[in-house]
KOLTINU-294068 format. One record per atom (N, C-alpha, C): residue number from 0; residue in one letter; chain; x, y, z negated. Coordinates in pm, 1 decimal, always signed. Layout:
<rs>
{num=NUM residu=A chaine=A x=X y=Y z=Z}
...
</rs>
This chain:
<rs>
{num=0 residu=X chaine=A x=+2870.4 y=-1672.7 z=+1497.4}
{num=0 residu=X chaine=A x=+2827.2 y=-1809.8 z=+1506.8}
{num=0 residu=X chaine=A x=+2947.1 y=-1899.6 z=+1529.6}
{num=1 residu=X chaine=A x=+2938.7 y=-2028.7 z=+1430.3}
{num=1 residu=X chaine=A x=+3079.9 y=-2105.3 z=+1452.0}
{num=1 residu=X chaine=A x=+3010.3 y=-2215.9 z=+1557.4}
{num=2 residu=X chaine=A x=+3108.7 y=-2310.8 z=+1597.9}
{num=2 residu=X chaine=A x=+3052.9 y=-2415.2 z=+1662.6}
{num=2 residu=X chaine=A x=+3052.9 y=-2540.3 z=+1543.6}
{num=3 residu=X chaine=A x=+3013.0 y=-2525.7 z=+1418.0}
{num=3 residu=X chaine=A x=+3063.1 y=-2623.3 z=+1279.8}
{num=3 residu=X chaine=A x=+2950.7 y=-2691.8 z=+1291.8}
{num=4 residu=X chaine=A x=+2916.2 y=-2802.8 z=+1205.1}
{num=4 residu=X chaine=A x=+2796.0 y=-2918.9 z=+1199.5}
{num=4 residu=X chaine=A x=+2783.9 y=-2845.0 z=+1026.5}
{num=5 residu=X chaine=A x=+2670.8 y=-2840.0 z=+1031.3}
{num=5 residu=X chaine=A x=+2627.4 y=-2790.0 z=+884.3}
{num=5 residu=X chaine=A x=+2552.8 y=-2912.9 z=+820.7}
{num=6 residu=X chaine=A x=+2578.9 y=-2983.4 z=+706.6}
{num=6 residu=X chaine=A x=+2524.9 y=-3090.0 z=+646.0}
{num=6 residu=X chaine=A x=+2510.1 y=-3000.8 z=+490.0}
{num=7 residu=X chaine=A x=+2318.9 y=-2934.3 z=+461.3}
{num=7 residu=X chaine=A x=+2323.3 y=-2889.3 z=+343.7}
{num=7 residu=X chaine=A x=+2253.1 y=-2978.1 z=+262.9}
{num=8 residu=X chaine=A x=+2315.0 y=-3023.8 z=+139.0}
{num=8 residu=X chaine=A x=+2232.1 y=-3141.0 z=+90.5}
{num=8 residu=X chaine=A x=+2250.6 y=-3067.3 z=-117.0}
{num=9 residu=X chaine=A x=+2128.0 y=-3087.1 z=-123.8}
{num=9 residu=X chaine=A x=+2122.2 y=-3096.7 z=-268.7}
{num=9 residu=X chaine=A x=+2084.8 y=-3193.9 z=-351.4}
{num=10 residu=X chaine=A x=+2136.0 y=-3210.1 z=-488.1}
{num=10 residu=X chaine=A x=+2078.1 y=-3367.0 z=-536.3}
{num=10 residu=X chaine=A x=+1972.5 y=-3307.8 z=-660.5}
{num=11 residu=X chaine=A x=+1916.2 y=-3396.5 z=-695.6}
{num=11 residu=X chaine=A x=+1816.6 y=-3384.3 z=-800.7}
{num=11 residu=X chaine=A x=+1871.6 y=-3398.0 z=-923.8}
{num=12 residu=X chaine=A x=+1881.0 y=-3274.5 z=-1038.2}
{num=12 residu=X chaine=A x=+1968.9 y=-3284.0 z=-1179.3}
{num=12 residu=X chaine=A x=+1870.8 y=-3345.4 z=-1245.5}
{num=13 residu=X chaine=A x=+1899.1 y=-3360.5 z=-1370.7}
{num=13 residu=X chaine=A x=+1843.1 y=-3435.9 z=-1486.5}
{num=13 residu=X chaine=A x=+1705.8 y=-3321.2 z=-1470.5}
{num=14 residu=X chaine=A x=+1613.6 y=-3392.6 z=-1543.9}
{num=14 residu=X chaine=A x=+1510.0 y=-3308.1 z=-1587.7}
{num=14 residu=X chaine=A x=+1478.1 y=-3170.2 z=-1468.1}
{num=15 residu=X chaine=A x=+1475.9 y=-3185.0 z=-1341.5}
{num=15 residu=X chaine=A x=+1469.2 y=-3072.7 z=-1261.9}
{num=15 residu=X chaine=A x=+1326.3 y=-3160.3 z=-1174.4}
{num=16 residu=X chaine=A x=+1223.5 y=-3026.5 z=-1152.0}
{num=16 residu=X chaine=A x=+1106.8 y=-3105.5 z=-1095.0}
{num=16 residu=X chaine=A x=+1169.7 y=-3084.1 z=-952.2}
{num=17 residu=X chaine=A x=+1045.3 y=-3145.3 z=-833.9}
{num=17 residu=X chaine=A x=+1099.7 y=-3122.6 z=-717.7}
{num=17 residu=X chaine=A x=+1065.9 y=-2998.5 z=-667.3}
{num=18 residu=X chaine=A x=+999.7 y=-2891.7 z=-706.6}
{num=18 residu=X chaine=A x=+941.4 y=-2787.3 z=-615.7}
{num=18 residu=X chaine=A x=+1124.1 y=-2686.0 z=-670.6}
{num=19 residu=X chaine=A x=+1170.7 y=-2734.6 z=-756.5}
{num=19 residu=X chaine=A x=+1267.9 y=-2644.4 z=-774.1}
{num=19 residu=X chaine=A x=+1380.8 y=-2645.2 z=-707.6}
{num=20 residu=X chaine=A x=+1416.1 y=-2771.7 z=-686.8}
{num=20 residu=X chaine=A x=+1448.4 y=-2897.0 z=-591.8}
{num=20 residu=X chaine=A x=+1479.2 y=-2809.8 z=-484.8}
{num=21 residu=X chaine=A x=+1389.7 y=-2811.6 z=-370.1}
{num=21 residu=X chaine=A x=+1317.7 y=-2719.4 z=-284.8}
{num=21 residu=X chaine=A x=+1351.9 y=-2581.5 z=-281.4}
{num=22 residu=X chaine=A x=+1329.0 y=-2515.5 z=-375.3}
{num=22 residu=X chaine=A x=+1385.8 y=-2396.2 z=-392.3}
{num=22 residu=X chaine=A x=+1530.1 y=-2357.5 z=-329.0}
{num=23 residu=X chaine=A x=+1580.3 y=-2451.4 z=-448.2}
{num=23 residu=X chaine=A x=+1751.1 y=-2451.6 z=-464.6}
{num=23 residu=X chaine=A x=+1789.4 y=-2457.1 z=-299.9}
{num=24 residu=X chaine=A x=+1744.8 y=-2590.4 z=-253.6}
{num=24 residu=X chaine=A x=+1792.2 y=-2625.9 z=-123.8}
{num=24 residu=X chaine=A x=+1733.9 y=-2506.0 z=+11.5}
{num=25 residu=X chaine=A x=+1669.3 y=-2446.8 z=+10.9}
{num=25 residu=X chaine=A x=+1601.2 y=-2305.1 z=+74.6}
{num=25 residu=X chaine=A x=+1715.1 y=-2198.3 z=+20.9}
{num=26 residu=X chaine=A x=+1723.3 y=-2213.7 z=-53.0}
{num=26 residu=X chaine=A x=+1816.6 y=-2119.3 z=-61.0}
{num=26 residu=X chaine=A x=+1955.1 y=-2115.9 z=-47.9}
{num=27 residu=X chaine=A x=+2002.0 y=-2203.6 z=-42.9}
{num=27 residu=X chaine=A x=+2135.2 y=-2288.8 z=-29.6}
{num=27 residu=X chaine=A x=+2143.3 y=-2274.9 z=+138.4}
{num=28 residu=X chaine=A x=+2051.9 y=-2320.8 z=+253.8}
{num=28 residu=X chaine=A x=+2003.9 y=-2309.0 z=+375.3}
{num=28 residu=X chaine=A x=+1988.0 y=-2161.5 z=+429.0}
{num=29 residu=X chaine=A x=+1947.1 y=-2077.6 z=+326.8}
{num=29 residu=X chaine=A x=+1925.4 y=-1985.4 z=+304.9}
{num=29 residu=X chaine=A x=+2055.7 y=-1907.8 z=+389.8}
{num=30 residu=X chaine=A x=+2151.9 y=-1936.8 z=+237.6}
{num=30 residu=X chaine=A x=+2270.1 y=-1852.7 z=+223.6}
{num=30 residu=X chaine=A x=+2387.4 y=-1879.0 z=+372.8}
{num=31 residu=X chaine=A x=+2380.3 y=-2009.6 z=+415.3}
{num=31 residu=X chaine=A x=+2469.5 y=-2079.6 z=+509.5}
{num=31 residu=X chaine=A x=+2393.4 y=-2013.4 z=+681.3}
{num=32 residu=X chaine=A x=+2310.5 y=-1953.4 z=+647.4}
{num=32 residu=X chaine=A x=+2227.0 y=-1901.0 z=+799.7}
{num=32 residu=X chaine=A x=+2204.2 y=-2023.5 z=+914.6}
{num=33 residu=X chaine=A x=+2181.6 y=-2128.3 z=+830.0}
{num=33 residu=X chaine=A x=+2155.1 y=-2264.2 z=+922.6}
{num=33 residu=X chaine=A x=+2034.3 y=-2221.6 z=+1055.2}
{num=34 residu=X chaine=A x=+1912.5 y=-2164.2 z=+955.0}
{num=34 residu=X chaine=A x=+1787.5 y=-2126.5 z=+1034.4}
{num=34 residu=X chaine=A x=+1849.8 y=-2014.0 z=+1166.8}
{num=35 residu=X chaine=A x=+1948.2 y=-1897.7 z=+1097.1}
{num=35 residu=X chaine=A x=+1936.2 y=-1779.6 z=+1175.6}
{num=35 residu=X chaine=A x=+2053.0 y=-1834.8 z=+1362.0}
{num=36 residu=X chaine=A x=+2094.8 y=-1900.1 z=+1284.1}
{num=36 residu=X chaine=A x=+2195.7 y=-2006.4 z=+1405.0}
{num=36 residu=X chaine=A x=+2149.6 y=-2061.6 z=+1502.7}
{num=37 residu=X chaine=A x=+2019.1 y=-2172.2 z=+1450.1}
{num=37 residu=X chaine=A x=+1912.5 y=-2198.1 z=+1559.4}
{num=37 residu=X chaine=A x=+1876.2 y=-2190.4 z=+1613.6}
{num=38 residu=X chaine=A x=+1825.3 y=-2043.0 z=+1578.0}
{num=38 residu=X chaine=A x=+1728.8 y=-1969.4 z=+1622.1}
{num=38 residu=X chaine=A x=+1807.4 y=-1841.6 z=+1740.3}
{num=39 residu=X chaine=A x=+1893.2 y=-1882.4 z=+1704.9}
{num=39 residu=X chaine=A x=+1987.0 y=-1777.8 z=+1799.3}
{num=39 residu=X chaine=A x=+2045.6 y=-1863.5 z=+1899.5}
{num=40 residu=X chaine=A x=+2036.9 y=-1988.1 z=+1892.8}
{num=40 residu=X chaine=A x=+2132.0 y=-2097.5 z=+1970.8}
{num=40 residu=X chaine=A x=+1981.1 y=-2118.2 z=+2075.7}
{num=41 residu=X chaine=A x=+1860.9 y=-2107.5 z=+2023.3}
{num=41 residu=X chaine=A x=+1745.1 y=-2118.9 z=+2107.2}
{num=41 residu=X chaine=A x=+1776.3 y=-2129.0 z=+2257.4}
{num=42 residu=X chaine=A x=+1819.8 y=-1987.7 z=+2264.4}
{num=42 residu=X chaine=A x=+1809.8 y=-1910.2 z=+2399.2}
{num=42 residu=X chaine=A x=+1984.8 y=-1872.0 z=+2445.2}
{num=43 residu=X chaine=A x=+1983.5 y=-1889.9 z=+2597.5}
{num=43 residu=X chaine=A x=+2115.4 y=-1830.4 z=+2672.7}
{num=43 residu=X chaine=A x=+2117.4 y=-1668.5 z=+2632.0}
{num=44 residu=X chaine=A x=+2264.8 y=-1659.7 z=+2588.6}
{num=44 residu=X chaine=A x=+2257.4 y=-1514.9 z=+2518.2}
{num=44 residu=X chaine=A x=+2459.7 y=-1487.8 z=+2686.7}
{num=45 residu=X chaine=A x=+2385.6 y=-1386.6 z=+2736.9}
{num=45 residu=X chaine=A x=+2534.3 y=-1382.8 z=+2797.0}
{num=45 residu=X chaine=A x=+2655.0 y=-1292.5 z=+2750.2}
{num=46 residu=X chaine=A x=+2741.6 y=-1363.4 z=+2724.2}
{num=46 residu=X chaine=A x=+2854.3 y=-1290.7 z=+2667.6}
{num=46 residu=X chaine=A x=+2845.3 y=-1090.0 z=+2635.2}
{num=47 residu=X chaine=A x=+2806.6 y=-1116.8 z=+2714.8}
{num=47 residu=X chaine=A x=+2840.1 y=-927.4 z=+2780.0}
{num=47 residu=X chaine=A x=+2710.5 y=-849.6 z=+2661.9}
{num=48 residu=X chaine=A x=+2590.2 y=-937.6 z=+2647.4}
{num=48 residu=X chaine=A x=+2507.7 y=-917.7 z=+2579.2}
{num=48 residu=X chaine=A x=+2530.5 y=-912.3 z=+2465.3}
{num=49 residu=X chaine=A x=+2581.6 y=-1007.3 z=+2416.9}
{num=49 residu=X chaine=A x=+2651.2 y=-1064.5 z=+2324.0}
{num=49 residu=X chaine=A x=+2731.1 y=-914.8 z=+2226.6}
{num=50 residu=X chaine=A x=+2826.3 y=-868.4 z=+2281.5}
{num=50 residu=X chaine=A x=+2911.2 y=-798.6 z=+2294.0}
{num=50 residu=X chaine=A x=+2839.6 y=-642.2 z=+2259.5}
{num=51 residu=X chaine=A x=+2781.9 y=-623.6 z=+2330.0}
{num=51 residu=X chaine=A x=+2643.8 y=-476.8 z=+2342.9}
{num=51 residu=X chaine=A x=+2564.5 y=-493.4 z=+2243.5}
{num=52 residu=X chaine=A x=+2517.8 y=-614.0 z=+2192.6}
{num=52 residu=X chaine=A x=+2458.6 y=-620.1 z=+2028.1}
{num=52 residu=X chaine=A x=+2550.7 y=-639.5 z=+1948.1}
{num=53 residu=X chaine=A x=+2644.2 y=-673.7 z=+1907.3}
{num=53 residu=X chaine=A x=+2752.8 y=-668.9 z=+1793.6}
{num=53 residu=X chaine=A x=+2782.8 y=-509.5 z=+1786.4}
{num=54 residu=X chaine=A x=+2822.2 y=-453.2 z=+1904.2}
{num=54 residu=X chaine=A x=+2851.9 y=-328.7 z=+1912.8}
{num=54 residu=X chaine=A x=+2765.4 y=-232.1 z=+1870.7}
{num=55 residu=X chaine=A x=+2646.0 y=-268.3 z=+1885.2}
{num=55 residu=X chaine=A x=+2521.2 y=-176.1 z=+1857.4}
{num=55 residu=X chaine=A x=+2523.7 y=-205.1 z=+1668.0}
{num=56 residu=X chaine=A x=+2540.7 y=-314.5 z=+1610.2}
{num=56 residu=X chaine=A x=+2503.6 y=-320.7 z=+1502.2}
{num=56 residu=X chaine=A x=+2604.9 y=-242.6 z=+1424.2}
{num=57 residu=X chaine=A x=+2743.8 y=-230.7 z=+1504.3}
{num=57 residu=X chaine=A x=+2880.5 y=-191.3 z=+1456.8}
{num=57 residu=X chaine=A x=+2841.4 y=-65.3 z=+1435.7}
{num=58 residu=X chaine=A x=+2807.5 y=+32.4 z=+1512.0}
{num=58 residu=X chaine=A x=+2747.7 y=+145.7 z=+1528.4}
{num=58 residu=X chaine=A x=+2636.4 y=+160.1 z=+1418.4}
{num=59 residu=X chaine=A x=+2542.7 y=+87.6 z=+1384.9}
{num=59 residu=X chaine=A x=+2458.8 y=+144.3 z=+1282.5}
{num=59 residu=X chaine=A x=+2497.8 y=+116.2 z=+1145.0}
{num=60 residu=X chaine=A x=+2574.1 y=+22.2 z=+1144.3}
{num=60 residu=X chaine=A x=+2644.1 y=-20.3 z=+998.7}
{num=60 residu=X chaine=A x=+2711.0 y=+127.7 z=+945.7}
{num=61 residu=X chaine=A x=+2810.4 y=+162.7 z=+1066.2}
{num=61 residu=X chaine=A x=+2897.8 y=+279.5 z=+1025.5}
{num=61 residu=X chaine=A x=+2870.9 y=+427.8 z=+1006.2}
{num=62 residu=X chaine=A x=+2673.0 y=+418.7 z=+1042.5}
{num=62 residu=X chaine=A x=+2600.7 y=+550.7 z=+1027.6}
{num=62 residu=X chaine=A x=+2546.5 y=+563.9 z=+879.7}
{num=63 residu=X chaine=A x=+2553.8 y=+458.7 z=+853.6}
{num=63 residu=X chaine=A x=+2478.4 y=+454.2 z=+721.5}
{num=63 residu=X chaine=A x=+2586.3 y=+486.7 z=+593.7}
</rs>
């Protein structure tokens, strides 16, 4: 997680309806983990915790 300001903006092309619109920009939001940031910024996470889940994921990444 950075401490960055995320501004995701898409514009409307020629001939593009809006549900696609929509799409694009979901997925664009998508890709930048705006939601997963949030949602993690929710709640006090303490360092040490912090640390014990990175580590844990480090560990299953490298089993696979």
């Amino acid at each position: 997680m950075s401490n960055r300001a995320v501004n995701a903006e898409v514009f409307l092309r020629t001939g593009e309806t809006a549900e696609k619109l929509i799409r694009r920009f979901s997925k664009k939001v998508r890709k930048e983990r705006i939601i997963e940031e949030y949602r993690d910024r929710m709640y006090y996470e303490k360092p040490s915790d912090k640390k014990r889940k990175k580590k844990k994921l480090r560990k299953l990444k490298n089993e696979r």
